[in-house]
C-alpha positions as CSV (number, residue, x, y, z in Angstrom):
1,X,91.3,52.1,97.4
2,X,90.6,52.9,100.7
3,X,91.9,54.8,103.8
4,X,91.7,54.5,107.2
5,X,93.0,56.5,109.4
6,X,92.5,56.7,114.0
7,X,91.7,60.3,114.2
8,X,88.9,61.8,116.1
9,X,86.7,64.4,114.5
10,X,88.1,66.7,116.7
11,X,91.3,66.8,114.6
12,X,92.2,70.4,113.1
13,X,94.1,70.6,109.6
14,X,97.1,71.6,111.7
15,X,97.9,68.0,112.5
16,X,97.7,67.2,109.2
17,X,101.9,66.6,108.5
18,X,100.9,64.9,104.8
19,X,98.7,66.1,102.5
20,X,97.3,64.5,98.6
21,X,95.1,66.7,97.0
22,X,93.6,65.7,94.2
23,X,96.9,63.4,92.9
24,X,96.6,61.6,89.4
25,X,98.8,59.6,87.4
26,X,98.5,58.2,83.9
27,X,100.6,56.0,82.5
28,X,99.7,56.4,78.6
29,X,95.7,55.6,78.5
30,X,96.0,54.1,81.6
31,X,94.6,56.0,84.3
32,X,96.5,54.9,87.7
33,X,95.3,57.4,90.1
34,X,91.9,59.8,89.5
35,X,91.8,62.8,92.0
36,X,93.3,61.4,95.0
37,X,92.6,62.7,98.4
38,X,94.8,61.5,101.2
39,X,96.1,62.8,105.3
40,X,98.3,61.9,107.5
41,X,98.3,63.1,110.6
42,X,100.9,63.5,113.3
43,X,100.9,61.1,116.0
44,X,98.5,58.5,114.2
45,X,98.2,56.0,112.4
46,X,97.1,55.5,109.0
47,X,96.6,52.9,106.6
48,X,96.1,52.5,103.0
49,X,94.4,49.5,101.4
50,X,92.7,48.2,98.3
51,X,92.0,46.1,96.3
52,X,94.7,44.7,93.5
53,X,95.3,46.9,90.4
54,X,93.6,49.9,93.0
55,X,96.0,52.3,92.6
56,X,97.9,51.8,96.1
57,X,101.5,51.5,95.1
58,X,101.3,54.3,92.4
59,X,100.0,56.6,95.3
60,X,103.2,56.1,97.7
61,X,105.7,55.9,95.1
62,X,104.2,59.7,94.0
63,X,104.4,60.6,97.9
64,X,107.6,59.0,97.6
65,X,108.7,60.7,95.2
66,X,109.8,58.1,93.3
67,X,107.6,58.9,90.5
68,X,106.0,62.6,89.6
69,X,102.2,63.0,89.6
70,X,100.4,63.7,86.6
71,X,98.5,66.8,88.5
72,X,97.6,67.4,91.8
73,X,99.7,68.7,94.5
74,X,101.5,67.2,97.8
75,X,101.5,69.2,101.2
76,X,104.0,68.7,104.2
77,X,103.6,70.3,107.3
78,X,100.8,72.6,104.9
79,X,103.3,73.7,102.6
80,X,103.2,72.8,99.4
81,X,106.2,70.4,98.5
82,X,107.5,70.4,95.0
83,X,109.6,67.5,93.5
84,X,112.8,68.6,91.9
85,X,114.1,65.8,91.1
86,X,112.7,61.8,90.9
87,X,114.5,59.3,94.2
88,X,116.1,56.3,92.6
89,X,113.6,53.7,93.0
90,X,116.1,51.5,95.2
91,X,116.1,54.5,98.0
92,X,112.1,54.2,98.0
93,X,111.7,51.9,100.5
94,X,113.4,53.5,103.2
95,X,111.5,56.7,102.7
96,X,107.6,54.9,102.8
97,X,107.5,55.7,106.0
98,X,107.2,59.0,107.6
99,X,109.2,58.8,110.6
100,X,108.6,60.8,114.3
């Protein structure tokens, strides 16, 4: 899995409005996501891609929340976010995208 995002390396952590650190997911023996590092910033854009079985869905249904993360945690706007409760899986696709 890779990321590419069109930020400058002038870019402070305070336009960072996403944050994965560390994220990983298991499913049994099955290990989905290991230690997961991902930004988004505000005002660019950012894309996520891979190759199949890479890990790529699994990482935006846990920023989703569709699905809870085995550890790591989740930032917005550099606070930690904690999910309380799981988003029905048929209200995920309106929330992939992080809207301005």
């Amino acid at each position: 899995m890779s990321l590419a995002s069109e930020h400058s390396m002038g870019e402070t952590k305070n336009n960072i409005v996403l944050a994965a650190r560390h994220i990983a997911k298991t499913f049994g023996n099955t290990h989905a996501l290991k230690s997961v590092n991902f930004d988004v910033y505000h005002g660019q854009v950012t894309t996520l891609f891979g190759e199949n079985g890479a890990g790529k869905s699994t990482l935006m249904k846990v920023l989703s929340g569709v699905i809870a993360p085995t550890s790591g945690d989740i930032l917005l706007d550099g606070s930690l976010f904690i999910l309380t409760t799981l988003m029905k899986p048929e209200r995920m696709a309106s929330q992939l995208f992080i809207k301005s």
